[in-house]
SEKE-804385 format. One record per atom (N, C-alpha, C): residue number from 1; z negated, y negated, x. Coordinates in nm, 3 decimals. Example, Ala and Ser with C-alpha at 12.3 -4.5 7.8 and 13.67 -1.06 7.14 Angstrom:
<pts>
PT  resi        z        y        x
PT     1   -0.780    0.569    1.319
PT     1   -0.780    0.450    1.230
PT     1   -0.780    0.330    1.320
PT     2   -0.708    0.225    1.285
PT     2   -0.714    0.106    1.367
PT     2   -0.787   -0.003    1.290
</pts>
This chain:
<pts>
PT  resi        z        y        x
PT     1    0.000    0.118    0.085
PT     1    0.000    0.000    0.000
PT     1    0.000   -0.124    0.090
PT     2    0.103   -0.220    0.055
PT     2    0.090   -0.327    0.149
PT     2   -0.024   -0.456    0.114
PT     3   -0.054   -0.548    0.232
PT     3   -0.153   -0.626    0.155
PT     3   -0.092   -0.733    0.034
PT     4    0.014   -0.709    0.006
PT     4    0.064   -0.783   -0.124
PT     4    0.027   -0.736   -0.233
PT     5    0.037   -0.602   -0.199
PT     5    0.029   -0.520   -0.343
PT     5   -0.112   -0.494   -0.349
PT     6   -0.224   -0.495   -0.246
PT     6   -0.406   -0.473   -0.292
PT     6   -0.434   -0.610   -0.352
PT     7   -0.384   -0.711   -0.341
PT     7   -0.415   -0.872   -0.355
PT     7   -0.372   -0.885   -0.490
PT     8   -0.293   -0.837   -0.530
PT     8   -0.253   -0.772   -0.674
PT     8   -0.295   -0.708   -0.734
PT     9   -0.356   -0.583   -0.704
PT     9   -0.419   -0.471   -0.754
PT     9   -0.538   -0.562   -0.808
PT    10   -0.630   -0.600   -0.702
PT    10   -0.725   -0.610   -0.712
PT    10   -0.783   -0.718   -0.885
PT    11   -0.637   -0.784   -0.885
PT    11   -0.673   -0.899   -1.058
PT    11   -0.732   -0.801   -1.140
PT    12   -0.692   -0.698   -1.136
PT    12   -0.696   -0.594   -1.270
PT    12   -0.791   -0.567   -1.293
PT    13   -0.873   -0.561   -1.414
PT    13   -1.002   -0.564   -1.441
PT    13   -1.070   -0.424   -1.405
PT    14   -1.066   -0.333   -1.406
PT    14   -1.064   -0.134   -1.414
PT    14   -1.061   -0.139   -1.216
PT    15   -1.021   -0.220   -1.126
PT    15   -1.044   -0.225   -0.996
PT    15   -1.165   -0.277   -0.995
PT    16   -1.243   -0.387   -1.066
PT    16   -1.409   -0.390   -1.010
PT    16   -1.473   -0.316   -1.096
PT    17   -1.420   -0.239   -1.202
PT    17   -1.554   -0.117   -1.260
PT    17   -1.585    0.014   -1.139
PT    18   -1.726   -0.012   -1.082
PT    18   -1.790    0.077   -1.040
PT    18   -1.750    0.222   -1.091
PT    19   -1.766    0.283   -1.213
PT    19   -1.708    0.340   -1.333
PT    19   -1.618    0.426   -1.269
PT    20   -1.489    0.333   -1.292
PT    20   -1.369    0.383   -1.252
PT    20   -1.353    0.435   -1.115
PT    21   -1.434    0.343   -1.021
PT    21   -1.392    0.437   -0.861
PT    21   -1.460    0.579   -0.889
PT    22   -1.593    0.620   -0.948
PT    22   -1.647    0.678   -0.987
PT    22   -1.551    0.801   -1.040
PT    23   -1.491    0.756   -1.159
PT    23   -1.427    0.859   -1.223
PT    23   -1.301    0.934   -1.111
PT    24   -1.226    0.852   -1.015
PT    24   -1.155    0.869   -0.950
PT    24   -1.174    0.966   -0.848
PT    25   -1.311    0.917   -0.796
PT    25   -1.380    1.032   -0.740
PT    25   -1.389    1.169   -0.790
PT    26   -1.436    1.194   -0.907
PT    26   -1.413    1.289   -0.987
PT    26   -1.333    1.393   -1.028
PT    27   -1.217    1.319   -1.079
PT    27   -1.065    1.346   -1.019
PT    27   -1.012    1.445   -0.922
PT    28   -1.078    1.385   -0.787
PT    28   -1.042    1.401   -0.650
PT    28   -1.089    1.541   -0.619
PT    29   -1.289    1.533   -0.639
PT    29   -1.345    1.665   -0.691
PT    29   -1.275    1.746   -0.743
PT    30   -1.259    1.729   -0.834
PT    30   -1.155    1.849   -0.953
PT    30   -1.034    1.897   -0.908
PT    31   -0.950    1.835   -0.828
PT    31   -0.878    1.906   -0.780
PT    31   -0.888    1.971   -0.660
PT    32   -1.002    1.903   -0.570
PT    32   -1.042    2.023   -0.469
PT    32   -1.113    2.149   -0.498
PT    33   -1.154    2.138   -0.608
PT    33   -1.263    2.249   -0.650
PT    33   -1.113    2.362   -0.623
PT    34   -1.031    2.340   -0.667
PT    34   -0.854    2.468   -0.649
PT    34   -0.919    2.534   -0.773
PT    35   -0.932    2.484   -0.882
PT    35   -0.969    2.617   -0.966
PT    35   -0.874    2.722   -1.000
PT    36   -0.887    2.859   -0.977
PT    36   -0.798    2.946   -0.997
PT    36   -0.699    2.977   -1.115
PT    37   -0.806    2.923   -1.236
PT    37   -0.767    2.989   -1.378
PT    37   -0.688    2.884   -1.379
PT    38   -0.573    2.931   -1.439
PT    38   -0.445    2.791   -1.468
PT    38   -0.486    2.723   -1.628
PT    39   -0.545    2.804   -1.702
PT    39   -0.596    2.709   -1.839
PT    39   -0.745    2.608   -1.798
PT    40   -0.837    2.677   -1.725
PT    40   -0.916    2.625   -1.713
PT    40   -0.913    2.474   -1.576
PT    41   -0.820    2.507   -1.480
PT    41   -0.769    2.388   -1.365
PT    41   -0.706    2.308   -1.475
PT    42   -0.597    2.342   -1.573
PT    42   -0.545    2.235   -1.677
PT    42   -0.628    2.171   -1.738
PT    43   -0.716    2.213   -1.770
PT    43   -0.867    2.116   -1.860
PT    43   -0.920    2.051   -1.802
PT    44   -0.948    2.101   -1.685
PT    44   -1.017    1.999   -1.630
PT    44   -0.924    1.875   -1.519
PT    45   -0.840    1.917   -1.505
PT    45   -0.729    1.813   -1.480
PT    45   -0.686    1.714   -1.549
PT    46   -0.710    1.756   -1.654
PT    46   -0.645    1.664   -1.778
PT    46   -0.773    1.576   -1.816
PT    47   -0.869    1.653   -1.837
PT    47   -1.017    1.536   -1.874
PT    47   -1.050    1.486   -1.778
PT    48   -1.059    1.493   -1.626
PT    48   -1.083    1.408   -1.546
PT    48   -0.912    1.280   -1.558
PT    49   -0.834    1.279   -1.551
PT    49   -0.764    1.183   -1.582
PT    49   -0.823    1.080   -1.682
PT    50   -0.832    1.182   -1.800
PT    50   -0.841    1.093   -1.939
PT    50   -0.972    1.027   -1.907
PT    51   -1.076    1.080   -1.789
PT    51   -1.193    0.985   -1.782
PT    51   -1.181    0.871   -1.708
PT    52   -1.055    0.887   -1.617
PT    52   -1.017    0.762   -1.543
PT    52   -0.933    0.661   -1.596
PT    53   -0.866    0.713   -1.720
PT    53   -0.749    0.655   -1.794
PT    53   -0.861    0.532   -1.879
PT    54   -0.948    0.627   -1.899
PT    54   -0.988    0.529   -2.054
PT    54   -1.124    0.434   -2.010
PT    55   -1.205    0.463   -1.870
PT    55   -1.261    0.401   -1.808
PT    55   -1.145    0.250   -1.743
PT    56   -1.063    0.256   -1.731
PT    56   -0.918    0.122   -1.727
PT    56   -0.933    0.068   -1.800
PT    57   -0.905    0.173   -1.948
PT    57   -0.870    0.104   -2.081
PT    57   -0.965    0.042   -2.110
PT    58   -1.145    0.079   -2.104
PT    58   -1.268   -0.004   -2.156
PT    58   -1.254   -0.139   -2.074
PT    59   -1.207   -0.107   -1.931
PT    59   -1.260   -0.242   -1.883
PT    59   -1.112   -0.356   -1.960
PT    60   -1.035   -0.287   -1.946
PT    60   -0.962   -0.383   -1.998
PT    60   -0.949   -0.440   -2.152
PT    61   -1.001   -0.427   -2.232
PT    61   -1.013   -0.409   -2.379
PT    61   -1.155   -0.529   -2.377
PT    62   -1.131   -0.635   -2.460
PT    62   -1.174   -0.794   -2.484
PT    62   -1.309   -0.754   -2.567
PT    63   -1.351   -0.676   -2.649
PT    63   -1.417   -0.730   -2.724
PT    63   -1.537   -0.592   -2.733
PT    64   -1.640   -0.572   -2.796
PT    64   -1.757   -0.504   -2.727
PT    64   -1.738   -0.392   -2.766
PT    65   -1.683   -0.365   -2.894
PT    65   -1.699   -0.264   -2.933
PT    65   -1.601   -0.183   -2.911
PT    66   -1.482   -0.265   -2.885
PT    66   -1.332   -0.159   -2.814
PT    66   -1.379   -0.092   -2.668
PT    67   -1.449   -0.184   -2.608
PT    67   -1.529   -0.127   -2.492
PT    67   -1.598   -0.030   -2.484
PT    68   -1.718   -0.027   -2.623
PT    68   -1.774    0.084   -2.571
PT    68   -1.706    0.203   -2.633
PT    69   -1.605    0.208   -2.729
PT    69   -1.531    0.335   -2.768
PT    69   -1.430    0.391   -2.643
PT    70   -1.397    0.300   -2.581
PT    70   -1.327    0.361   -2.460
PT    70   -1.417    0.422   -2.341
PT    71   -1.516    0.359   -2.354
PT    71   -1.614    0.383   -2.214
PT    71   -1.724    0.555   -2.300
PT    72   -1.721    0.563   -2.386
PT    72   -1.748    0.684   -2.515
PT    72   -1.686    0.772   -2.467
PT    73   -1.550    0.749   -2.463
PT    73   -1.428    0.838   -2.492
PT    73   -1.421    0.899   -2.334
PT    74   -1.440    0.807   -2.241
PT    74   -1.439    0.816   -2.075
PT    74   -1.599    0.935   -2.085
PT    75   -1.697    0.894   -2.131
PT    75   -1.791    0.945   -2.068
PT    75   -1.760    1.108   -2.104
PT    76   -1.719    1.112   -2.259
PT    76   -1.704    1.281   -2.278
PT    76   -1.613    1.374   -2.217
PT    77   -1.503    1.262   -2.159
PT    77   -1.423    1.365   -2.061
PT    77   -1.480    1.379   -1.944
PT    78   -1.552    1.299   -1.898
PT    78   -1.615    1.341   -1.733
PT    78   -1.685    1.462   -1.796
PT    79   -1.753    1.513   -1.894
PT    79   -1.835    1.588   -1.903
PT    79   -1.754    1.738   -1.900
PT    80   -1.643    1.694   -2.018
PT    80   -1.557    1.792   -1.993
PT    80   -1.502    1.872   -1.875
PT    81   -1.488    1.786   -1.825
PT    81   -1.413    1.813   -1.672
PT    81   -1.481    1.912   -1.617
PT    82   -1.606    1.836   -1.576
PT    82   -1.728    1.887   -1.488
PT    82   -1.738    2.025   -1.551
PT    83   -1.775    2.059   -1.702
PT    83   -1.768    2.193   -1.781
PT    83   -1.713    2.288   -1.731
PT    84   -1.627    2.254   -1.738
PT    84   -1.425    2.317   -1.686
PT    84   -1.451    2.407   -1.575
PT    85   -1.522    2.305   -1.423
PT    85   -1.500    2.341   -1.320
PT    85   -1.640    2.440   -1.295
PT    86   -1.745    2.400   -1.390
PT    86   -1.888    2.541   -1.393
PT    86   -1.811    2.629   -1.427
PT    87   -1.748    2.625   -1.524
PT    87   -1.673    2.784   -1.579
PT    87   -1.636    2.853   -1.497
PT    88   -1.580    2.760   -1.465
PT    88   -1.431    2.851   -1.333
PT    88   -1.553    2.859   -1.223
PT    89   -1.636    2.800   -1.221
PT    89   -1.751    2.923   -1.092
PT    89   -1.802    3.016   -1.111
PT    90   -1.908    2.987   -1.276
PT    90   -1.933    3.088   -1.286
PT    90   -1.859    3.257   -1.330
PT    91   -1.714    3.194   -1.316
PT    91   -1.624    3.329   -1.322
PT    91   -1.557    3.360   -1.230
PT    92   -1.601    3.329   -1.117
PT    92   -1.511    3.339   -0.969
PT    92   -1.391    3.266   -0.992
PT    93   -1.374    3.193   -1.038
PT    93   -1.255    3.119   -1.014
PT    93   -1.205    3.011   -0.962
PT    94   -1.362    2.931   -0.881
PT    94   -1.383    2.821   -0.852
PT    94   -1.504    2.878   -0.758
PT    95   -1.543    2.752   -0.631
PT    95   -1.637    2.764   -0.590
PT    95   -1.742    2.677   -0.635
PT    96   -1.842    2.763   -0.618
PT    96   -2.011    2.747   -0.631
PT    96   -2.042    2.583   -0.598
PT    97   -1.996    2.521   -0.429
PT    97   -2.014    2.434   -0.401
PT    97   -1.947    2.348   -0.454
PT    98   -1.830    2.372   -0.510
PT    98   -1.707    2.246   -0.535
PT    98   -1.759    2.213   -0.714
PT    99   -1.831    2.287   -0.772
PT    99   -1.914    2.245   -0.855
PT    99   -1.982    2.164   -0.879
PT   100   -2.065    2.240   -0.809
PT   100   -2.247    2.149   -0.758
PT   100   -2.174    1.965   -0.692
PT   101   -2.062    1.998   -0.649
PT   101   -2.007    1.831   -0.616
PT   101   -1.961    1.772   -0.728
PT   102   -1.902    1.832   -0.818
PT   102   -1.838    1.779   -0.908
PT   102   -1.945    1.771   -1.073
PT   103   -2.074    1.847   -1.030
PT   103   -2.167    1.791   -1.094
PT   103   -2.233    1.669   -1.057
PT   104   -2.250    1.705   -0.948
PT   104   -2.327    1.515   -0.864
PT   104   -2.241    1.393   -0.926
PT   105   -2.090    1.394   -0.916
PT   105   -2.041    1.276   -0.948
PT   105   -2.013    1.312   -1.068
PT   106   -2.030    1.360   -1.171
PT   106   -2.010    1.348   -1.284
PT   106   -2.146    1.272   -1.365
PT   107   -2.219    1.320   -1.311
PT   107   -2.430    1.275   -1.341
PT   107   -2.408    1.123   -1.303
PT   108   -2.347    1.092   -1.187
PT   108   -2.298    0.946   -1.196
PT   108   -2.266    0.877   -1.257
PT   109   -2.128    0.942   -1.323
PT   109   -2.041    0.899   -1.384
PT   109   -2.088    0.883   -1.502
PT   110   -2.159    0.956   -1.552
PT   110   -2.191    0.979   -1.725
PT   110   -2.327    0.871   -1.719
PT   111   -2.393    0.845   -1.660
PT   111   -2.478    0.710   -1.618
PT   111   -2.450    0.553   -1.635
PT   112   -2.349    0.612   -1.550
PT   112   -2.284    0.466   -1.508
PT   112   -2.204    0.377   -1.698
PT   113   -2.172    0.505   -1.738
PT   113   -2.072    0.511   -1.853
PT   113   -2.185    0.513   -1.993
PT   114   -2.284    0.537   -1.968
PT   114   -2.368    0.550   -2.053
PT   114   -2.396    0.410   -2.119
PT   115   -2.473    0.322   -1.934
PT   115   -2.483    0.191   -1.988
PT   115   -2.383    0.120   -2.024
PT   116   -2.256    0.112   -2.042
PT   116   -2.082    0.055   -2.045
PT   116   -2.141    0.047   -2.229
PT   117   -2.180    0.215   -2.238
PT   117   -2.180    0.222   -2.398
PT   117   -2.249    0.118   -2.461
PT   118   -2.350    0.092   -2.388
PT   118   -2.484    0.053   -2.490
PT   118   -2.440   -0.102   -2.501
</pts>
């Protein structure tokens, strides 16, 4: 990314939510976890997105209550996600540790997203 384009980035409201680097992190987790099961890596691929998608959408959205339905909507997919990737451990399909990480930043995440709600 050149420094034109971070100097840019950075206007966007969803670049200073704590939140969102958060969820991104998450993300990142989830796809290192390699979960084996191809339905269960799809779930949780897809809800960690939608927790980063709609953690954007809250910060960007004017008025309180569009906020906290997006930052709602963000917190239940981090949870999802995180779900996803216990499964797939506790069925060998995922590791033990790449869990236990992707529980830590999810406990974050669902914190962080908690107060967004209130």
């Amino acid at each position: 990314m050149t420094d034109q384009n971070a100097s840019a980035r950075s206007l966007l409201p969803h670049h200073k939510l704590v939140a969102y680097r958060a969820a991104l992190e998450l993300l990142l987790a989830v796809r290192a976890a390699r979960i084996r099961d191809a339905k269960l890596r799809d779930e949780a691929s897809r809800a960690a997105k939608s927790a980063c998608l709609n953690c954007a959408e809250g910060a960007g959205r004017v008025t309180r209550p569009d906020k906290a339905r997006a930052f709602a909507i963000a917190r239940g997919e981090a949870v999802e996600a995180v779900a996803a990737v216990e499964i797939a451990a506790l069925a060998c399909d995922a590791d033990e540790a790449a869990a236990e990480r992707c529980l830590a930043i999810a406990n974050r995440l669902v914190a962080l997203l908690t107060g967004l709600v209130r």
